[in-house]
C-alpha positions as CSV (number, residue, x, y, z in Angstrom):
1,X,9.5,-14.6,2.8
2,X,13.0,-13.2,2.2
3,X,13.4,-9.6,0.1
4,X,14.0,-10.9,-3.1
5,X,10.4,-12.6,-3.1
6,X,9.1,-8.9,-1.4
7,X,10.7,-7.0,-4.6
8,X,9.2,-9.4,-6.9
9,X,5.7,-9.5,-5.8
10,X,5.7,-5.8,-5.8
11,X,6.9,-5.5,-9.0
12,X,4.5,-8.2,-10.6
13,X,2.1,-6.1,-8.3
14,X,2.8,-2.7,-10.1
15,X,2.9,-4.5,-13.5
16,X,-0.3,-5.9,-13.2
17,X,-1.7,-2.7,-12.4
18,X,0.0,-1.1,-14.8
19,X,-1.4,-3.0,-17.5
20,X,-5.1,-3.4,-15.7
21,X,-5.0,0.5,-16.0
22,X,-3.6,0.4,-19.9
23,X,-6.3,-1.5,-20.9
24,X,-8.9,0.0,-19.3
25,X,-7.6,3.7,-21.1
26,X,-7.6,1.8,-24.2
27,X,-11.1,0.8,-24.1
28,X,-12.2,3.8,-23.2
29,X,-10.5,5.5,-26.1
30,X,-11.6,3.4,-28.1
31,X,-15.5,4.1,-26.6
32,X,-14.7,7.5,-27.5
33,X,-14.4,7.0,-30.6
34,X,-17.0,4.3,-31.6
35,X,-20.9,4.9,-30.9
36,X,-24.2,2.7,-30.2
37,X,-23.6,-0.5,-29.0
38,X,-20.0,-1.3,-29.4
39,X,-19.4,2.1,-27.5
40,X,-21.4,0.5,-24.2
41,X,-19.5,-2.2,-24.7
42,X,-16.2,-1.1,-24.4
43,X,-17.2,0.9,-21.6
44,X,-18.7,-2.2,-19.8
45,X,-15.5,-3.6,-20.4
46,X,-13.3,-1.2,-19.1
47,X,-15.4,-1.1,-16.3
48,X,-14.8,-4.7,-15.5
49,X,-11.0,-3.3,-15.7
50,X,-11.4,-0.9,-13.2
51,X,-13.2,-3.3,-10.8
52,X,-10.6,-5.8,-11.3
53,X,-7.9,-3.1,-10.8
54,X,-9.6,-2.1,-7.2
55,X,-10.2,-5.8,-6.1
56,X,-6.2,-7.0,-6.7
57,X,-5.6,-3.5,-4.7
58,X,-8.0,-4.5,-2.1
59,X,-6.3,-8.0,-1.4
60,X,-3.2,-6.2,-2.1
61,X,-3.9,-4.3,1.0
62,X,-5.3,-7.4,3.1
63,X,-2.1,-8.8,2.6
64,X,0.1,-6.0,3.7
65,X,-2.1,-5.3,7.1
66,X,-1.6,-9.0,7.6
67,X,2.1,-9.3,7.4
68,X,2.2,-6.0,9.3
69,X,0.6,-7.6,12.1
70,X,2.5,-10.6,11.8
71,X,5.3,-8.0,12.4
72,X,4.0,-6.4,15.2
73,X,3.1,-9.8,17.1
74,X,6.8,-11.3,16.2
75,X,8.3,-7.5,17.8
76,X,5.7,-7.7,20.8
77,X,7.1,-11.5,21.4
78,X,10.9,-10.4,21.3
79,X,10.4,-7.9,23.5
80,X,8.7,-10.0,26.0
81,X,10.7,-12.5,26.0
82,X,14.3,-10.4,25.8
83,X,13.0,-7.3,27.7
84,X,16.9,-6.4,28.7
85,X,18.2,-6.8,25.2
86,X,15.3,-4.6,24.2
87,X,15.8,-1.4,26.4
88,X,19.3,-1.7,25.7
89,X,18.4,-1.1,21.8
90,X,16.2,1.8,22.8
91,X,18.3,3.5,24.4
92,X,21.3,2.9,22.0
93,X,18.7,4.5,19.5
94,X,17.7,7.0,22.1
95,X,21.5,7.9,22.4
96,X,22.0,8.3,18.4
97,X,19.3,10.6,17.9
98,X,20.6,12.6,20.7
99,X,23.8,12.4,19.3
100,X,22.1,13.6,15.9
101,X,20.1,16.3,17.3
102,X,23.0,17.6,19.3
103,X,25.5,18.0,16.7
104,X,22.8,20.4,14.7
């Protein structure tokens, strides 16, 4: 998955939420305002919104701990199998944040 398909899902991910949470606020204005039995309603119904809302959020979050591992386990394999290469970057890093720090 490259970062233009990363920026798109997250903002069809925001959009949908977006809109799951406009709805629900609309039908529970509009609950407000009505009474009896088409009040109930559009509180079931906004409800279902909410539910819906916290479920895509729930996956939403599956997803990102799985790619996270994914991450992890393709950074643990690099470093295993280019353990030189590695330690070399860390202490290149190691160096510019002493660099940074020092110049403060």
């Amino acid at each position: 998955m490259n970062e233009k398909d990363i920026r798109a899902k997250e903002e069809e991910f925001v959009e949908q939420i977006k809109r799951s949470l406009d709805e629900a606020e609309r039908m529970l204005q509009q609950a407000a305002e009505s009474t009896g039995e088409k009040a109930e309603e559009l509180r079931d119904s906004a409800m279902r919104a909410l539910r819906r809302t916290r479920e895509h959020l729930y996956d939403t979050q599956d997803e990102l701990l799985a790619q996270g591992r994914r991450a992890i386990r393709a950074t643990d394999d690099y470093v295993h199998d280019n353990p030189w290469r590695a330690i070399g970057m860390a202490g290149l890093v190691g160096v510019l944040v002493g660099a940074l720090i020092c110049r403060r």
